[in-house]
C-alpha positions as CSV (number, residue, x, y, z in Angstrom):
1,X,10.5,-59.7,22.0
2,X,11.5,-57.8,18.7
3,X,7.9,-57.8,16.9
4,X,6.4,-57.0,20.7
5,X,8.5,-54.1,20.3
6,X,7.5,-53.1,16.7
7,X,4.0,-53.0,17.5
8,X,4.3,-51.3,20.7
9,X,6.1,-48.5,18.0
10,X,3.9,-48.9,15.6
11,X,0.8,-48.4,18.1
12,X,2.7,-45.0,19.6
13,X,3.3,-43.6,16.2
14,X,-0.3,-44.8,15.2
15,X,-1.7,-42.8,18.3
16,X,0.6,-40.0,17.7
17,X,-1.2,-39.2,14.0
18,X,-4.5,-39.9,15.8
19,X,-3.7,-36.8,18.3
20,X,-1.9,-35.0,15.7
21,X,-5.3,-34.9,13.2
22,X,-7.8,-34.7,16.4
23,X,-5.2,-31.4,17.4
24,X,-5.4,-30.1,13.5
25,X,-8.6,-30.3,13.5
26,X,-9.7,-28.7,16.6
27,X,-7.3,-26.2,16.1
28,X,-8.7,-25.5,12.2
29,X,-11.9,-24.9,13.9
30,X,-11.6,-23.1,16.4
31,X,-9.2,-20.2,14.7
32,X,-12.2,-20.2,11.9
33,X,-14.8,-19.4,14.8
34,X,-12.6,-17.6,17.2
35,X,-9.5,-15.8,15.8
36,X,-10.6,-16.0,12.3
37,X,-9.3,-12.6,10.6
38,X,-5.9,-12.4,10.4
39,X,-5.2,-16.0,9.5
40,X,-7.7,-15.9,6.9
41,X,-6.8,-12.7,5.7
42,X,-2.8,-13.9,5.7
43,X,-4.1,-17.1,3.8
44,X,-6.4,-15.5,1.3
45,X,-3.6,-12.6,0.5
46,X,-1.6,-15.4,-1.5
47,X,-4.6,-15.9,-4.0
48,X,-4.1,-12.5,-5.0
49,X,-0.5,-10.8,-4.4
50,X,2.6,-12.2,-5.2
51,X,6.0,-11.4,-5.1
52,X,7.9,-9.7,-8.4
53,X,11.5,-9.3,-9.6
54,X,10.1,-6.3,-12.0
55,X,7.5,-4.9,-9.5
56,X,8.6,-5.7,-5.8
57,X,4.8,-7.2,-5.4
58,X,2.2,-7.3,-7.1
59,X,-1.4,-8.1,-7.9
60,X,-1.9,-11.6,-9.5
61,X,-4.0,-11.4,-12.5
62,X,-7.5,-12.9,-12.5
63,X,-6.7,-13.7,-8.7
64,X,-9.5,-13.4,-6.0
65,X,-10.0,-13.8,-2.6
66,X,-10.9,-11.9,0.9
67,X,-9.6,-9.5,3.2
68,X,-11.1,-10.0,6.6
69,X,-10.3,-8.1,9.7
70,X,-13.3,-6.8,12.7
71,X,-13.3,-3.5,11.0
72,X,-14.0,-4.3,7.5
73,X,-14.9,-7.5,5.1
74,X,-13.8,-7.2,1.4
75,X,-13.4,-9.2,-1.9
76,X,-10.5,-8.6,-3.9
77,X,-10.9,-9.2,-7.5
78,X,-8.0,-8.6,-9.7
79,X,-8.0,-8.2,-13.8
80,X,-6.5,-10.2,-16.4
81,X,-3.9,-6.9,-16.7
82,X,-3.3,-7.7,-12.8
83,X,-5.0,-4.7,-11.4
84,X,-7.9,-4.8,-9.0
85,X,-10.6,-3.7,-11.1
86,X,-12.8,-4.0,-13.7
87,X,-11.9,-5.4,-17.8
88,X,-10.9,-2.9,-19.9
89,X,-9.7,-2.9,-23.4
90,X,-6.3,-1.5,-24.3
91,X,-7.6,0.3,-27.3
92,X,-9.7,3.5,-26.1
93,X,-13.4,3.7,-27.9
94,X,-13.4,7.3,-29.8
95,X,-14.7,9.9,-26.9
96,X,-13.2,8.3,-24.1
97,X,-11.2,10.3,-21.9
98,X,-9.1,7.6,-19.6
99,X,-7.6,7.9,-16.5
100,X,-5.2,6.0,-14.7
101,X,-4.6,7.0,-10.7
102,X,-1.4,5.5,-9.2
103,X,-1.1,5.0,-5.8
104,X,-0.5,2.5,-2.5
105,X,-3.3,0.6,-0.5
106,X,-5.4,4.3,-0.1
107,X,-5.9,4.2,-3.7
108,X,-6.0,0.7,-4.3
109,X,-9.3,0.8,-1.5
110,X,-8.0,-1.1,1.3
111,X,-10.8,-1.8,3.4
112,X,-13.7,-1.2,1.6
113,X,-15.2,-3.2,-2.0
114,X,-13.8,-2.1,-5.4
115,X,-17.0,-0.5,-6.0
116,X,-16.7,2.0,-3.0
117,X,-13.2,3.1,-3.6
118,X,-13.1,7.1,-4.7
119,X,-11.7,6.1,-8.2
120,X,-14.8,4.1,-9.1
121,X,-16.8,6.9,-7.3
122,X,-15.0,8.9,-9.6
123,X,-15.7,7.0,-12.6
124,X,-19.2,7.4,-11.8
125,X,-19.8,11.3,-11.0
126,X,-17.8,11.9,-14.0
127,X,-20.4,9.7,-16.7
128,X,-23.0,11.5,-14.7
129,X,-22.2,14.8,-15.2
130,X,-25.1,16.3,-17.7
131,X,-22.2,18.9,-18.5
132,X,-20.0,16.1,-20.7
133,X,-22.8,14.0,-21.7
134,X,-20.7,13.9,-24.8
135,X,-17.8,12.6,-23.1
136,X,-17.1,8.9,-21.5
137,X,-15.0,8.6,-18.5
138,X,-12.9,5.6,-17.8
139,X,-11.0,5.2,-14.4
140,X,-8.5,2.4,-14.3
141,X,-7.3,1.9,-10.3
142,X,-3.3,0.9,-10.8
143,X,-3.3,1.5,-6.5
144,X,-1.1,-1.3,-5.0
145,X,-0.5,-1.5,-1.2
146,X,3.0,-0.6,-0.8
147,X,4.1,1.1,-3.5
148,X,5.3,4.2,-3.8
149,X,6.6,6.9,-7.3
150,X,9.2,4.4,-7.8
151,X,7.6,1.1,-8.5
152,X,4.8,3.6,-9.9
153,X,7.5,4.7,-12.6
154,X,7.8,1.1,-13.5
155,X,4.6,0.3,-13.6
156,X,3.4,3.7,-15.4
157,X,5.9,2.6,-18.1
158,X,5.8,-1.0,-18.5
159,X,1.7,-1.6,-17.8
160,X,0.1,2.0,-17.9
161,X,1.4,3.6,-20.6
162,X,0.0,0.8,-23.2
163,X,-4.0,1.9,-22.3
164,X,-3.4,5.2,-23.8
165,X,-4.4,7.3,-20.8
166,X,-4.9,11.1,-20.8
167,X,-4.6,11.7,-17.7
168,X,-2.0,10.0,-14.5
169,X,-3.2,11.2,-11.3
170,X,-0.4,9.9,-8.3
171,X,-2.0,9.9,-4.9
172,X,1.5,10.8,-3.0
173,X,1.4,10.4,0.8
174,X,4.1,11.1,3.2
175,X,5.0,7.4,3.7
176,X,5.9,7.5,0.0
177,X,9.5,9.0,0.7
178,X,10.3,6.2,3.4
179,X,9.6,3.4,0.6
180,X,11.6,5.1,-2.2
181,X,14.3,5.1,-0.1
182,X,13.8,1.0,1.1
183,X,12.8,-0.1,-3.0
184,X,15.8,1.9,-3.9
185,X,18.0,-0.2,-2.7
186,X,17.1,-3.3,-4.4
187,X,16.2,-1.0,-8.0
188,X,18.0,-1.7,-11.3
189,X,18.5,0.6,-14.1
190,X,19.0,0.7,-17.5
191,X,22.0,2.4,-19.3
192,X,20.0,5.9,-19.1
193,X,20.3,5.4,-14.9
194,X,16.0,5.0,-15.3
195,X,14.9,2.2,-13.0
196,X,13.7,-0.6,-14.8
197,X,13.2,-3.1,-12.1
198,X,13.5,-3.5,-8.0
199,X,13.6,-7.0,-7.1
200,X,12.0,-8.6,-3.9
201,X,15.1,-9.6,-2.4
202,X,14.1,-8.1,0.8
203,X,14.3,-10.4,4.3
204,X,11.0,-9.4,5.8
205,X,8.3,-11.6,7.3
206,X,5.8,-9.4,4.9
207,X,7.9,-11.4,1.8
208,X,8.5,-14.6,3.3
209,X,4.4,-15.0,3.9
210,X,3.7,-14.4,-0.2
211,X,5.2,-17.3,-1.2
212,X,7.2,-21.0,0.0
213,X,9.7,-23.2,-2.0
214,X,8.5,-26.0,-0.1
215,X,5.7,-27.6,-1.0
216,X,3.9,-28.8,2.0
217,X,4.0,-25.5,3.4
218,X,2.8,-23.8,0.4
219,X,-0.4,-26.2,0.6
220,X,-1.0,-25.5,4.1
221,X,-0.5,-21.7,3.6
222,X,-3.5,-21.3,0.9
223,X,-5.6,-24.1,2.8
224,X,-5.5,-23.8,6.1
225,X,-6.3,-21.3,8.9
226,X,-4.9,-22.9,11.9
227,X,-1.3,-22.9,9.8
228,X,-1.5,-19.7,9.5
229,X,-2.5,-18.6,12.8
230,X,0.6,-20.8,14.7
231,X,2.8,-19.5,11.7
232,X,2.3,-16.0,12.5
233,X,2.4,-16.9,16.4
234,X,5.7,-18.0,16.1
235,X,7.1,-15.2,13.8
236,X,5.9,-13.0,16.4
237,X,7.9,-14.5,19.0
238,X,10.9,-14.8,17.0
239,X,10.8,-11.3,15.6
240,X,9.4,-10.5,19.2
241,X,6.3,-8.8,17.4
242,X,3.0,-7.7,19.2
243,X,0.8,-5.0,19.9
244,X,2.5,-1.6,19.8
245,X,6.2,-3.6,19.2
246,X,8.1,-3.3,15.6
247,X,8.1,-6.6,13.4
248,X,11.5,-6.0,12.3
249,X,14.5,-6.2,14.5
250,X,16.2,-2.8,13.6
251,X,17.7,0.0,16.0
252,X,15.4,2.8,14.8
253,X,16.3,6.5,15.3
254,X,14.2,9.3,15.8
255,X,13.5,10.3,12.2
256,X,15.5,7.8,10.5
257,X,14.6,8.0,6.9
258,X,15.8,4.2,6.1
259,X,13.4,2.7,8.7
260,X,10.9,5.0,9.6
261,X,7.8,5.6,8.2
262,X,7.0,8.9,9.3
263,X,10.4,10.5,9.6
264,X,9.5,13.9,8.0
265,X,7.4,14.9,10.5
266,X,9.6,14.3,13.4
267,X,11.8,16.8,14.9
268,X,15.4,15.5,14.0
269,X,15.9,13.7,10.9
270,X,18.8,11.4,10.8
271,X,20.2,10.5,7.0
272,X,23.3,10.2,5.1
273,X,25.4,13.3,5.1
274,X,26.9,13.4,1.8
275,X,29.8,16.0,2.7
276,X,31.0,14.0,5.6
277,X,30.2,10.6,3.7
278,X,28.0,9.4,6.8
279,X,24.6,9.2,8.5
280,X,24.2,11.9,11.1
281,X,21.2,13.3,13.1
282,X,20.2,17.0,11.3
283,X,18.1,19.4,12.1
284,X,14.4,18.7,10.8
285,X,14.6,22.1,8.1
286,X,13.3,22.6,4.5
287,X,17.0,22.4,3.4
288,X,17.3,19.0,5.0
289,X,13.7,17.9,4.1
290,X,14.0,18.3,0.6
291,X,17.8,16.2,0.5
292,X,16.5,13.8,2.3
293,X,13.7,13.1,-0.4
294,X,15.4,13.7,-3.1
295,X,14.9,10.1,-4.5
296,X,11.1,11.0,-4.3
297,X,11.5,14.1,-6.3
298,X,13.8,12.1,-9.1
299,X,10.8,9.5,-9.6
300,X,8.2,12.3,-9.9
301,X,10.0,14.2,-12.4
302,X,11.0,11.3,-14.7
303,X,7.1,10.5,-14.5
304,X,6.3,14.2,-15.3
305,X,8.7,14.0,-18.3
306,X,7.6,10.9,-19.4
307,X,4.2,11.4,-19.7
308,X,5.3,15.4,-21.5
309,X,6.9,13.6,-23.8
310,X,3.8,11.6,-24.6
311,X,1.6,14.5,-24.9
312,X,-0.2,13.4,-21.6
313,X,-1.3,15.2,-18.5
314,X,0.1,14.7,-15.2
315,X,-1.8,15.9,-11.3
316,X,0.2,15.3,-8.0
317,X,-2.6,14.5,-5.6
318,X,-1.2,15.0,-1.6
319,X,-3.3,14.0,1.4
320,X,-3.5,13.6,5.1
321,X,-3.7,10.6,7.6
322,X,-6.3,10.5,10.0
323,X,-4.1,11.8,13.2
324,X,-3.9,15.4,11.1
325,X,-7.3,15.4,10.6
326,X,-9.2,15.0,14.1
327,X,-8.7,13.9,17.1
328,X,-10.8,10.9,17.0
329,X,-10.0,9.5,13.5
330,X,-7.9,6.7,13.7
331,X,-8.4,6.8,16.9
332,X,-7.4,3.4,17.8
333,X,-4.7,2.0,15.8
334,X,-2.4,5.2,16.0
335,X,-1.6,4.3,19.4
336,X,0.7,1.3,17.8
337,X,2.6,3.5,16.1
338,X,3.6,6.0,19.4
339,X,0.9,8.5,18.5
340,X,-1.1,10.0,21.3
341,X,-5.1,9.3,21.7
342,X,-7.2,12.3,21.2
343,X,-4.9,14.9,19.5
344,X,-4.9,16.2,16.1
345,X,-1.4,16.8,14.2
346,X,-0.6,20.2,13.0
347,X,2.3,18.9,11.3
348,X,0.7,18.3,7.7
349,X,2.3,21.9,7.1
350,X,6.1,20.2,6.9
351,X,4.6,17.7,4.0
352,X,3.0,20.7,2.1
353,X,6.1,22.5,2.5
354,X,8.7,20.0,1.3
355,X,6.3,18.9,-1.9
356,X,5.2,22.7,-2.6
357,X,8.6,23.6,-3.1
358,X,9.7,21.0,-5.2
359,X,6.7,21.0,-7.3
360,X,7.1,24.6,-7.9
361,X,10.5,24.5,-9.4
362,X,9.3,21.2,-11.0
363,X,6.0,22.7,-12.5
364,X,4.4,19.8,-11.5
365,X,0.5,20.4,-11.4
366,X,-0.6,19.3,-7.4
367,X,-4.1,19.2,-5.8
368,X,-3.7,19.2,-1.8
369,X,-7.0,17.5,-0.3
370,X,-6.2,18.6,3.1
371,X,-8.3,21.3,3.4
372,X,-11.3,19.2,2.3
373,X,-10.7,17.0,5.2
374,X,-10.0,19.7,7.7
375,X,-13.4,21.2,6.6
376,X,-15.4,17.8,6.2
377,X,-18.1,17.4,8.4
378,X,-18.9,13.4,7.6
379,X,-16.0,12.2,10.1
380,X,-14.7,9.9,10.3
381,X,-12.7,9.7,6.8
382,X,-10.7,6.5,8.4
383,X,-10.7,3.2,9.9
384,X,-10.4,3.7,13.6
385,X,-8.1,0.7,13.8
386,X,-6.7,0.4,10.5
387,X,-6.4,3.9,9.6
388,X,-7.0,3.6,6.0
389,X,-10.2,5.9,4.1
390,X,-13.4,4.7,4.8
391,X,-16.5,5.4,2.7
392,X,-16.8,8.1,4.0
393,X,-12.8,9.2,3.2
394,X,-13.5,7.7,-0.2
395,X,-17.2,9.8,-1.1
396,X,-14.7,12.9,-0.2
397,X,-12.1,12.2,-1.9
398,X,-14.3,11.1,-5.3
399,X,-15.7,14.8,-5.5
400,X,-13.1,16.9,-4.7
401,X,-11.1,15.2,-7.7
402,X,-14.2,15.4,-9.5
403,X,-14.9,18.9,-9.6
404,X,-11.2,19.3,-10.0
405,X,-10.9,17.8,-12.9
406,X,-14.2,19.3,-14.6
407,X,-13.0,22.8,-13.6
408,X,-9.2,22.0,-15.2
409,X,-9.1,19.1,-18.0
């Protein structure tokens, strides 16, 4: 009776495996045929970003891999340095004038090949230029998804400043002031009160999918698909995630500048009051603007004065998104984020405002590229869905800073 029921176990358990491999399986191929993108994108991410206690995130050096979605396909090839471009030597041949362009995932070419981002466009009309056939260009793209001046001080300092450059362009958006704000939290300093480090500490699905203490799960993470597809399935149903729904579970306010990505541009702004000691809903003014960023505007300067001191030159490059552009650019994937279909922004004018002001006072040298997109007539500049530049936002972005740059350096 007792082995009768050992091998009826065995033979369940044995059957079991059978349908749990047949399911793997099945499932493994049918997510690579059918619902391919985002698992494979979520499972190729980890072969080239990783978490950092110094950096937040970053770019792992020499890693490669693919970002896939039904807009776009791209290869991601990082640097020994860890930046997603080509070699380059620390030590500047004589002639060379080199430039290094900080930014998040619009400078670091989300969406399109390394080749087709404006900084190697860049790179290219510059050494082409019959005008300074006696100079040689470099462009070094130091553009990371996510970050913002903040983790750009950091990096500027620890990474950048050791390839000599001449010139730091920083390709500021309006999100930039929302992630200063979230880094800042997590930021340490040195005894000068100058960041030195922001540690990714932070309990967001976005961190958790970068890396796994355990080991099985790490496997299946970088190997397989269908892992990846029932992982982020049931992330979205605990987070209660989908289309046009927030990831996170917080209580966002209109304009809240801790969890709101677009907060200046809203009508109320709601932040910490410092004379009552408390967050309060404000009035969306240039007085309350400019407080409200004021984290922002600390980063900036201490990379203006760093790169003074070093006898380098500085530019403060501000752009638009696609909703502020035309009415059919990001047409679709603005929707997800409450914006309307079909209507163009005029609220680019609050972001000029607040930055134009400080940079005044700051003397901080700034190029605004809206008015080349307003006047562009190649639309559209960005990814319908994704909203990032396209190749066409990236051609138009490469001349204007071009013939910037030969007019004034």
């Amino acid at each position: 009776m007792a082995k009768t029921m050992i091998h009826r176990f065995i033979k369940i358990v044995f059957l079991l495996l059978i349908y749990f491999i047949v399911f793997s399986l099945t499932g493994e191929l049918y997510v690579r045929i059918f619902d391919k993108y985002k698992a494979m994108d979520e499972m190729d991410m980890k072969k080239y970003r990783a978490p950092s206690d110094i950096l937040h995130h970053t770019f792992v050096p020499k890693g490669k891999g693919r970002n896939y979605t039904k807009e776009f396909r791209t290869i991601y090839r990082i640097n020994s340095f860890g930046i997603r471009d080509r070699e380059y030597a620390l030590n500047k041949e004589e002639g060379v004038f080199r430039i290094i362009v900080l930014g998040d995932s619009f400078t670091e070419g989300y969406g399109v090949n390394i080749e087709d981002t404006f900084i190697k466009k860049l790179e290219w009309l510059l050494n082409s230029d019959e005008t300074a056939k006696d100079n040689k260009y470099e462009v070094l793209n130091f553009g990371c998804a996510g970050y913002s001046p903040l983790l750009e001080y950091i990096l500027l300092k620890q990474k950048g400043m050791k390839f000599d450059p001449d010139l730091v362009i920083l390709m500021l958006d309006y999100s930039d002031f929302y992630d200063d704000i979230r880094y800042s939290e997590f930021s340490k300093s040195d005894n000068k009160g100058k960041p030195i480090s922001v540690l990714n500490s932070e309990l967001s699905i976005a961190d958790s999918r970068l890396k796994s203490s355990n080991i099985i799960d790490a496997f299946l993470l970088r190997h397989s698909v269908f892992y990846n597809y029932l992982r982020l399935k049931i992330q979205k149903i605990i987070w209660g995630g989908g289309e046009g729904k927030k990831i996170h579970p917080v209580a966002i306010k209109s304009g809240d500048i801790k969890s709101e990505r677009f907060w200046m541009l809203k009508d109320k702004i709601y932040m910490y009051d410092r004379d009552f000691e408390k967050y309060s809903i404000v009035e969306n003014t240039a007085e309350n603007r400019a407080k409200a960023a004021d984290l922002t505007f600390k980063y900036l300067t201490m990379i203006k004065d760093m790169l003074e001191e070093n006898n380098k030159e500085f530019l403060l490059v501000i752009f638009p998104y696609g909703q502020q552009v035309d009415a059919n650019d990001w047409s679709e994937g603005r929707v997800l984020l409450g914006l309307e279909r079909g209507k163009t922004y005029n609220d680019f004018y609050l972001y000029e405002k607040t930055l134009g002001d400080f940079t005044e006072k700051a003397g901080i040298n700034t190029m605004n590229l809206y008015p080349y997109f307003i006047k562009n007539n190649a639309k559209p500049l960005f990814f319908k869905i994704d909203g990032h530049f396209n190749k066409n936002g990236h051609d138009l972005v490469a001349q204007a800073l071009y013939e910037y740059i030969m007019n004034n350096f």
